[in-house]
Structures are given as C-alpha cells and as structure tokens.
C-alpha positions as CSV (number, residue, x, y, z in Angstrom):
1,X,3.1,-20.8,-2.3
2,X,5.7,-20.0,0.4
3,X,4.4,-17.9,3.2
4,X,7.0,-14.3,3.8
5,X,7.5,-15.8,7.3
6,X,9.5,-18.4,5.6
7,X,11.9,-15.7,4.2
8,X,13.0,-15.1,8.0
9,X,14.9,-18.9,8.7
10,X,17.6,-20.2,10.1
11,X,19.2,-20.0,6.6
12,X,18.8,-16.5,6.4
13,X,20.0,-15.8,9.9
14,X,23.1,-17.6,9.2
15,X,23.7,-15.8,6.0
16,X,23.3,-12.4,8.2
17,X,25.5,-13.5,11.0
18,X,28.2,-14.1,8.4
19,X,27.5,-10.2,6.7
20,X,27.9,-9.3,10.2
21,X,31.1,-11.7,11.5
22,X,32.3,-10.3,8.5
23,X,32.6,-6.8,9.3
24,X,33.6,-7.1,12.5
25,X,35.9,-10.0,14.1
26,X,35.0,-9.6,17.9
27,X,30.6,-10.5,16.5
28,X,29.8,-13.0,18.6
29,X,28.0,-15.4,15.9
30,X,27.7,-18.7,17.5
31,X,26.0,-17.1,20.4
32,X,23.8,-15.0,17.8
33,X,22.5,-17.7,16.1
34,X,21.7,-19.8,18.8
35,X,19.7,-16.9,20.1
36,X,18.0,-16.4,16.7
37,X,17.5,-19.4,15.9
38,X,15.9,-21.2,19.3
39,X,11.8,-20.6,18.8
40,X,11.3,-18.4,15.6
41,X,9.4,-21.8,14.0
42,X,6.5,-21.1,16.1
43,X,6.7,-17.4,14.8
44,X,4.7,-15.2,12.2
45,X,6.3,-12.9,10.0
46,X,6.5,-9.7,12.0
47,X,7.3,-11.5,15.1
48,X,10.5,-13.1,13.5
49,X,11.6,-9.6,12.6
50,X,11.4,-8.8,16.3
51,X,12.7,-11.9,17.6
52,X,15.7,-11.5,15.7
53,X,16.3,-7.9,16.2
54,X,16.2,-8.5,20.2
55,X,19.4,-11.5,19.1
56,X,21.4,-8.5,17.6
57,X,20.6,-6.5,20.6
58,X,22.3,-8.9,23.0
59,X,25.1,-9.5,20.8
60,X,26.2,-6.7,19.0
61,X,28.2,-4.1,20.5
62,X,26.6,-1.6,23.0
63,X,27.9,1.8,21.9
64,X,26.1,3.0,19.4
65,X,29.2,4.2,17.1
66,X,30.9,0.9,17.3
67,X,27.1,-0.8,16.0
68,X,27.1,1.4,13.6
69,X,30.7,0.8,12.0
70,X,29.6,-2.6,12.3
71,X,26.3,-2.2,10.2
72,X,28.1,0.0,7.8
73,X,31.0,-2.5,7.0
74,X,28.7,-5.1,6.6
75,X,27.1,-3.0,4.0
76,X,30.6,-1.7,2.5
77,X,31.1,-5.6,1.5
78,X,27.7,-6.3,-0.2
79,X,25.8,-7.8,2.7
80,X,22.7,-7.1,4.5
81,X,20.4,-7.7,1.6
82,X,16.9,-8.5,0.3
83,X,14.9,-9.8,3.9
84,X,18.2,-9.8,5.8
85,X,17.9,-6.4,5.9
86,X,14.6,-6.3,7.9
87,X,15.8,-7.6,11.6
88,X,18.7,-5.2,11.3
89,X,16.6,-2.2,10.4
90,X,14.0,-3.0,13.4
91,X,17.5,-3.2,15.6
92,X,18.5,0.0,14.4
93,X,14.8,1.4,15.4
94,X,14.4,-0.2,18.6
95,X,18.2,-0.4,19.8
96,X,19.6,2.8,18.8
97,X,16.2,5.1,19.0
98,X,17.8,7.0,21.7
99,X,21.2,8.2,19.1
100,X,19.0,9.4,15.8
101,X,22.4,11.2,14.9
102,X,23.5,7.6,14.5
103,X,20.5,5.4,13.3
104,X,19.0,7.8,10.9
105,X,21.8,7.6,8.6
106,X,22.2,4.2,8.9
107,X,18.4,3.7,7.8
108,X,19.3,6.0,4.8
109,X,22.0,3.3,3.8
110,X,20.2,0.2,4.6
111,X,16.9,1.0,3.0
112,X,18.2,0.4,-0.7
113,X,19.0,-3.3,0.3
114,X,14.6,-3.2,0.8
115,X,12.8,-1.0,2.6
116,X,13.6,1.1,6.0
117,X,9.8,2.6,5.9
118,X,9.1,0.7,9.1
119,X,12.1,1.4,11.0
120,X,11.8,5.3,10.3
121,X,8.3,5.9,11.6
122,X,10.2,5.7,15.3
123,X,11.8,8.5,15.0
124,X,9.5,10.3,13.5
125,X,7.3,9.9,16.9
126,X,10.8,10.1,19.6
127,X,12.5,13.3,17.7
128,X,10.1,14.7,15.5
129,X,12.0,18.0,14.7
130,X,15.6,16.1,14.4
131,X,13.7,12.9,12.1
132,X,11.6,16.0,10.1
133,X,14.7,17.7,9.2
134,X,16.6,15.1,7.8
135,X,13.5,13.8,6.1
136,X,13.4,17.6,4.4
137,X,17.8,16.8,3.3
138,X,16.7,13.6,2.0
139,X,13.9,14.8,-0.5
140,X,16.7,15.7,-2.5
141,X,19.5,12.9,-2.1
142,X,20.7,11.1,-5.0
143,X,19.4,7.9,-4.0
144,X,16.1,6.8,-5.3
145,X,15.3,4.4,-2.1
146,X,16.4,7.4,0.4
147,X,13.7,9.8,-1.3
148,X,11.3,6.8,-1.5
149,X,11.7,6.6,2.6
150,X,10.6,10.4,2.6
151,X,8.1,9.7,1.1
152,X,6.8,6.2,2.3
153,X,8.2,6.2,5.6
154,X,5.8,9.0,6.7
155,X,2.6,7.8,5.5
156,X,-0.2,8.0,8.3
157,X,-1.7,5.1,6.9
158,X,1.3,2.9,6.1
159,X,-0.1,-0.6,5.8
160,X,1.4,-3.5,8.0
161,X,2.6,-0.2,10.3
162,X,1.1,1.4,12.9
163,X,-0.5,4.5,12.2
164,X,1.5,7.7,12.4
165,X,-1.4,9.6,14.6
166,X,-0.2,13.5,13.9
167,X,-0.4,12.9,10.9
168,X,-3.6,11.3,10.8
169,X,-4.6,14.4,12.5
170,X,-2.3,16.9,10.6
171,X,-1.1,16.1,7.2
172,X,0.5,19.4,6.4
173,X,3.8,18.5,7.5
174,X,4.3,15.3,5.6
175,X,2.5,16.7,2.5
176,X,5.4,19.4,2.7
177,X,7.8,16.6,2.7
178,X,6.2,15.4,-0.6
179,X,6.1,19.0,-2.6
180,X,9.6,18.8,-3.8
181,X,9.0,14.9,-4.8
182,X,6.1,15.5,-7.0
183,X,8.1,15.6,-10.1
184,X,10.8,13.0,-9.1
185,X,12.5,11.4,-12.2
186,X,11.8,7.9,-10.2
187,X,8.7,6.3,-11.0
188,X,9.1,4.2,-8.1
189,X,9.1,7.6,-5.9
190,X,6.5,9.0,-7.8
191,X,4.3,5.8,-7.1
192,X,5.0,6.0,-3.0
193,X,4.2,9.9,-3.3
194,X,0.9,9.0,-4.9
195,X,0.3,5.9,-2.2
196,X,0.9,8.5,0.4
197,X,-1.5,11.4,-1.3
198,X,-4.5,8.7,-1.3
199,X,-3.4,7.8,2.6
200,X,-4.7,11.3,3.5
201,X,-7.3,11.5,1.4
202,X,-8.8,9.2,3.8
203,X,-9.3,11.6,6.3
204,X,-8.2,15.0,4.7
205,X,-10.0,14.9,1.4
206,X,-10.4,18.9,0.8
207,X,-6.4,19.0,1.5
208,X,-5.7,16.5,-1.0
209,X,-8.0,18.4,-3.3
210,X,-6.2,21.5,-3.6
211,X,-2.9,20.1,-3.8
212,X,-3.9,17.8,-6.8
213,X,-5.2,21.1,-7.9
214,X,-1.8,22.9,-7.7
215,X,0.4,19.7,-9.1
216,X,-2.2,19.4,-11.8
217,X,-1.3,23.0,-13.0
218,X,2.2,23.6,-12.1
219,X,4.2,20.5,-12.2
220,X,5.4,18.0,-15.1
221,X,5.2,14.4,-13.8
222,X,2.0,15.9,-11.4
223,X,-0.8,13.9,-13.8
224,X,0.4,10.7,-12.7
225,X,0.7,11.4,-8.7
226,X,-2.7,12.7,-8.7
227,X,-4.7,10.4,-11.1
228,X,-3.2,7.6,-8.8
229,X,-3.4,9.6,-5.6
230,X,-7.5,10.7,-5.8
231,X,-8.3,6.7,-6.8
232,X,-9.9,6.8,-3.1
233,X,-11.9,9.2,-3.8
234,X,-12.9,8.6,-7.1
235,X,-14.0,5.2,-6.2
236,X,-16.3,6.8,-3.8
237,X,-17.6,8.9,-6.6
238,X,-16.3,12.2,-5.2
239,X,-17.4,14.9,-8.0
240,X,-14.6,17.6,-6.9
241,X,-12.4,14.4,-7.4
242,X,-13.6,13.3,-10.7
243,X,-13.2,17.0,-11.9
244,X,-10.1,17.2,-11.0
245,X,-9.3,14.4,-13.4
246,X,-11.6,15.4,-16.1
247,X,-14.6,13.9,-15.5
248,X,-18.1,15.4,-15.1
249,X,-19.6,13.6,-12.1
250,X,-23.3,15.2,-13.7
251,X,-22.6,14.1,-17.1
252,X,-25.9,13.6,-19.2
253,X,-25.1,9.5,-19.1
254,X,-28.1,6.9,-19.4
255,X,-27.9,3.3,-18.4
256,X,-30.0,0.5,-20.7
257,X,-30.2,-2.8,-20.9
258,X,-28.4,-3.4,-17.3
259,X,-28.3,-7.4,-16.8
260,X,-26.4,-10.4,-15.1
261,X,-26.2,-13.8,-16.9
262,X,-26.7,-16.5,-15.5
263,X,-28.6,-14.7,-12.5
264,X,-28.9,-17.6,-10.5
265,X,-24.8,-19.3,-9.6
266,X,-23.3,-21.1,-6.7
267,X,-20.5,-20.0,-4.8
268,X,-17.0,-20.0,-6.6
269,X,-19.0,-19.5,-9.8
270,X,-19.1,-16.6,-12.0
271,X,-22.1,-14.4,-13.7
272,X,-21.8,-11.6,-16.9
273,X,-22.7,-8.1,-16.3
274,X,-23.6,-6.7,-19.5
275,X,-25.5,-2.7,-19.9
276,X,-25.3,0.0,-22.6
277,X,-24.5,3.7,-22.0
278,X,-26.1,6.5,-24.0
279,X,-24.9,9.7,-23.5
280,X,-26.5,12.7,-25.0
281,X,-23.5,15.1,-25.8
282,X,-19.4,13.9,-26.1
283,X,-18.5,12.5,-23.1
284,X,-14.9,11.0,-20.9
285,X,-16.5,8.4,-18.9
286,X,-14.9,6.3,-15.8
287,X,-17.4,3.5,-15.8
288,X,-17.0,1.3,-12.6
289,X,-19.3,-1.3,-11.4
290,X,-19.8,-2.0,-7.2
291,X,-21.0,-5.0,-6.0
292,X,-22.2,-5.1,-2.2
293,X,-21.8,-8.3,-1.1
294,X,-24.1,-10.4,1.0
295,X,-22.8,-10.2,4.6
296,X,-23.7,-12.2,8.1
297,X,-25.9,-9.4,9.1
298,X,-27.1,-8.1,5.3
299,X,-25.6,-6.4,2.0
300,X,-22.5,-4.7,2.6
301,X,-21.2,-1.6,1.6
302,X,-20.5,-1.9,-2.5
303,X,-16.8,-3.0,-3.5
304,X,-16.1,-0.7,-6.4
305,X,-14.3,-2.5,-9.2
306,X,-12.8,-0.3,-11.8
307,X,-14.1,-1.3,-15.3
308,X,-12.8,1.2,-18.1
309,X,-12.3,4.8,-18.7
310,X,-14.3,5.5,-22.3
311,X,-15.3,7.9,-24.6
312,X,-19.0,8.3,-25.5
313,X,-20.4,9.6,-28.5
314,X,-23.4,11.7,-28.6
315,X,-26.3,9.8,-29.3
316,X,-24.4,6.3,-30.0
317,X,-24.8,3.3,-27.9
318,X,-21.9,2.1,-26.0
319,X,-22.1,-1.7,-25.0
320,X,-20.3,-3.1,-21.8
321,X,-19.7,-6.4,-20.6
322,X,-17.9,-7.6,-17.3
323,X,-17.2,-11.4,-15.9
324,X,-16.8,-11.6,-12.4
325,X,-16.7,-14.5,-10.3
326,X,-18.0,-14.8,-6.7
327,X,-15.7,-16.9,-5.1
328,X,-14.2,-16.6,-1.1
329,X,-10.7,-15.6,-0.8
330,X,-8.8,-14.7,2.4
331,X,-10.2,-10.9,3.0
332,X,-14.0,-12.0,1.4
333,X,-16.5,-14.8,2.0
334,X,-19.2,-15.0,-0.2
335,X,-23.1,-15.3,1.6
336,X,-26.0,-16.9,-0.3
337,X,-28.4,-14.6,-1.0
338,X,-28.6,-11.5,-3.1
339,X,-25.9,-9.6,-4.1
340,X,-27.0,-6.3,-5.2
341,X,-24.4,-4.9,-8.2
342,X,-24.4,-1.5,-9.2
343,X,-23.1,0.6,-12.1
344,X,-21.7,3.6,-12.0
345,X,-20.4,6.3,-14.7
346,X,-18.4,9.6,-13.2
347,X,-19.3,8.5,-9.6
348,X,-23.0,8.9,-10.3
349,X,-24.8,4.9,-10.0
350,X,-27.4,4.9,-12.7
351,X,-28.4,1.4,-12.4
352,X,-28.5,-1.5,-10.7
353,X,-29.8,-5.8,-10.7
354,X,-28.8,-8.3,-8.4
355,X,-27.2,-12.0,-8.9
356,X,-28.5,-14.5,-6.4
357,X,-26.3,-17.0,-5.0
358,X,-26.4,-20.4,-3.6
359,X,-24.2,-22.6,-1.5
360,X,-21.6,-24.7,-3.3
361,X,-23.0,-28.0,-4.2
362,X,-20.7,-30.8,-2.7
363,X,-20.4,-33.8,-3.6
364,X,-20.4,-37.1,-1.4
365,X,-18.5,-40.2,-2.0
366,X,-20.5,-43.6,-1.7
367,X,-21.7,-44.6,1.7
C-alpha cells in the first residue's frame, strides 16, 4: 500500500506548476520545480507540504493581490485539485497570514478541491475576530466544503493539527459556530459537526451535554449529530450520556455464562467471547465489550469495542458472541500475559474473564 507521502512527488509538483504557469504567464516554473523538487525524497508527508509551500513562496508573486489572481485563475481553469491543493493551501496560511481579507476567501475556494481545515486554523489564532466573523458568513454559504471548514477547521482537537488552545479552554465560541449547522442538508457537514461535538466532549463534557440536550429536542437532523457526537462519552460509560440517547445506564441487566474460547492463544491469534444477558423488565441495551491490554508496565486502561445496540426482553435470555483477534498493529502491541476483557451493557461492566496470551511461536529453518 502506497504511503500519503507518495501523493506529494515530483509528478504532482509538475502537474501544479502547470495549473499555476497556466494562470499566469510571468510563473516562474522551471525555477519552482527545481526548488520543489531538490530533497522532498527524504521527506514525510507533512514536511513535503511545507517544503513545497516555502517553493511557491520564493516564486510566486509578492503582492498578495497579484497571488491571489494567480491562485484564483488556476482554479477558474479546473486545476489545483485532489493533494495539489494541500502545498498551496499551507502557502496561503503561512505566506499571506498577514492579508486575511485576501487568504480567507481564497481558502473558501480552494477547500472544495480537498480540505482547507489546516490552513484555516492560522487565522483563527492571528485575527481571531476578522477569521470568527467570516467563519459566522460561511455557516450559511451554498457550498457544502465551505460550511464543512466552519465546522472542521475550528475543532480544538483536529487530528494531524495542532490544537486550537482557546478553544480547548473555551468551546463556546466554536460551538456557536456549529448551532446553525446542526440541521445541515449535507451529511458530510453534519458528520464534521458531530466529529467536532465529541472534540469537546473531551474536556467540556457538561457543555456537550446540554447542547445534545437542546438539538435532541429542537432540531430535525439533531439525532444523528448527537448519537455520533456523545460516542466519547458513551464509550466511557457516561450515564447523563447514555440517557441522552435512550439508554438507562442502571438498567436491571444480568451477565451469565461470560467466557473466552480458546482461553489460552498466541499472539496474532484470536479467542470467542461468548455471555448471555437477562434483563428483568424491557430493555434498549448498548452492549460493548473492553479489553485492557497487557502493557510493558501492566494492564492498560480497557479499549472499548462497540458490540451491538439490542433489545432485551423481560425475563428471556439474550446470547452474545464476539471474535476478536489479538494481533500488533501500528498504534498496539500485544504483551503475553493476561488480558483482562470486560463486558459492559449501558456503561455499567457487569462481568469480566481474561484470555492469556503467549509469544508467537516461530519457526526455524534447518541448521
């Protein structure tokens, strides 16, 4: 599988040099390239974005108006698209920070061909009022991506971005920003608004709380923002959380039967969780399972995987069963030892066994 770094090459910086030769006859491409080009092998992805940003600074022109009519007409003839998009946009951040009037509208036109989220958060921090107030016109722009970048580009917890610190500190603004987006036709803005809701939750969860609340009650497309938005929290088992969504966090639930088979595996290999759930009166259910892996220095936290959401009958046996294979991957390496896993209906963990696991076997040629 191709890494994203690949994305950025010397074929992509030729295909932008053209969009950008194109649009305006006194672009210096040869000397672009060259600068673009000379090193970015030895770069990751982020630091090709950068690399070729700091190319279009020393060659494209140095008033701000005339970079922009250049940026536009690239994007009047179809260029600038997909990953090509991505050095210009961290030019237009870093190059033209200084002239919002001129780079924030030029981020609202780029960030269709991808994504200006990165580029925006900038200006959010150099000209808060100015970046906040266009942010507040945008919410309501006919373009899909631009009321995405509200949305997205403001996130305190953006990942790949650095954090956006007021409003770590303070959400209030940004949630503002999102109010009038709650009920977006788009489903992609409706997802980011959701994305950005669970961001704060991390740190704010009693101001997420009441404004699931209020979308909950007073707005159409709300159910989907909010059941995607309080995820977060539910997977911690949050009960004001799970009642928001419907779920009683003290719901009379019993756990039977609660196994793993084969509870003995290797590494890479995978074991069955199987249990039963009685409850004594109807109940909704969100059954999850966490399993706290074996670390360096003991059992970890638990991983919460989501398992189902089910209705349970009174007095009727509900039977579950769950593969899951314990197997390193790039953000996990699995331990020997025990790994406790635990089962948990409505945020409440009513059970728990462990699956003990051994080192790979490997296998040796012939001496």
């Amino acid at each position: 599988m191709a890494d994203f770094k690949d994305e950025l090459s010397p074929e992509l910086i030729g295909r932008l040099a053209g969009d950008l030769a194109g649009a305006s006859a006194s672009f210096d491409r040869t000397a672009f390239e060259q600068l673009a080009c000379t090193g970015i092998g030895d770069l990751e992805l982020k630091a090709r974005i950068d690399w070729i940003a700091r190319a279009l600074a020393e060659t494209m022109p140095t008033p701000p108006e005339e970079a922009g009519r250049v940026i536009r007409g690239a994007l009047d003839s179809g260029g600038l698209t997909g990953w090509a998009s991505m050095p210009v946009n961290a030019y237009v951040a870093s190059a033209l920070r200084d002239r919002p009037d001129v780079a924030l509208p030029l981020l609202a036109a780029l960030t269709s061909r991808y994504t200006a989220e990165f580029a925006i958060r900038p200006f959010v921090e150099a000209h808060y009022e100015v970046t906040m107030g266009q942010l507040r016109a945008w919410t309501t722009d006919p373009d899909e991506h631009v009321r995405r970048l509200v949305s997205e580009g403001t996130r305190p917890r953006l990942p790949w971005a650095s954090q956006l610190s007021r409003f770590v500190a303070d959400p209030a603004p940004a949630l503002a920003l999102l109010e009038p987006l709650v009920n977006d036709e788009s489903l992609y803005v409706r997802r980011s608004v959701a994305n950005h809701l669970n961001d704060i939750s991390k740190d704010h969860p009693d101001l997420v709380l009441d404004a699931a609340r209020r979308w909950s009650r007073g707005s159409t497309q709300g159910d989907f923002v909010v059941r995607h938005g309080l995820r977060t929290l539910v997977k911690r088992g949050h009960p004001e959380a799970l009642a928001v969504l419907g779920f009683d966090h003290h719901a009379p639930i019993e756990i039977t039967d609660l196994a793993c088979s084969p509870s003995t595996i290797s590494v890479g290999e995978a074991t069955t969780v199987t249990f039963t759930l009685h409850a004594t009166e109807a109940t909704r259910a969100a059954v999850d399972y966490l399993v706290h892996y074996q670390g360096v220095r003991g059992p970890k936290a638990g991983k919460v995987f989501k398992l189902t959401v089910q209705d349970l009958p009174a007095g009727q046996a509900v039977h579950f069963s769950r593969r899951h294979r314990f197997e390193s991957l790039s953000v996990r390496t699995i331990h020997p030892g025990p790994h406790r896993i635990e089962v948990q209906a409505n945020g409440r963990v009513l059970g728990a066994t462990e699956v003990h696991i051994t080192a790979a076997e490997t296998s040796e040629g012939p001496v």
